[in-house]
N, C-alpha and C positions, 0 to 999 in steps of 0.2 A: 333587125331589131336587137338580135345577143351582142353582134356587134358593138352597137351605139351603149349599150349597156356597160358590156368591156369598157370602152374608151372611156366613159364617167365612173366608171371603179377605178383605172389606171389614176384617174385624175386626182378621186379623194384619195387616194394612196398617196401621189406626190404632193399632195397639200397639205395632207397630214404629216408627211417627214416632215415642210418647210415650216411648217404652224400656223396654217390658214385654217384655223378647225373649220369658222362660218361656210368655208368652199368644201373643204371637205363635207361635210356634213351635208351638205345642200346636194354635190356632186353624189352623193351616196344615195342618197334620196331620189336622185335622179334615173341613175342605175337600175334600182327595186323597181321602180315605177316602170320599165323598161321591160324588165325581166316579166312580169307581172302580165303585160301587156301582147308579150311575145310569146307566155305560155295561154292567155286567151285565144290568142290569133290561132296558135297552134293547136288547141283543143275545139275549136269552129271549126276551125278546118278539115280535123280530122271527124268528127261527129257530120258534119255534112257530105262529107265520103270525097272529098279533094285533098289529095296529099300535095306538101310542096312539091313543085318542080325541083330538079338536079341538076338541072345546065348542063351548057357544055363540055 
């Protein structure tokens, strides 16, 4: 989810240098939305006593 977040902040960054504000702006919003989502996941998570996993 931080990931996906990353990748649409990278994006309204580069759309903001080219002067796409409507993408940047949307892409930013996208982001937030993301972050937001991925600190719920991770406070469920943690309040129901399952930590993420670590991989391999």
């Amino acid at each position: 989810m931080l990931h996906w977040a990353l990748i649409f902040f990278i994006v309204a960054l580069v759309a903001a240098l080219l002067g796409f504000r409507g993408v940047a702006g949307l892409s930013a919003e996208f982001g937030w939305i993301f972050v937001v989502v991925a600190i719920i996941f991770l406070a469920v998570g943690v309040l129901s006593g399952h930590t993420p996993s670590l991989g391999p």
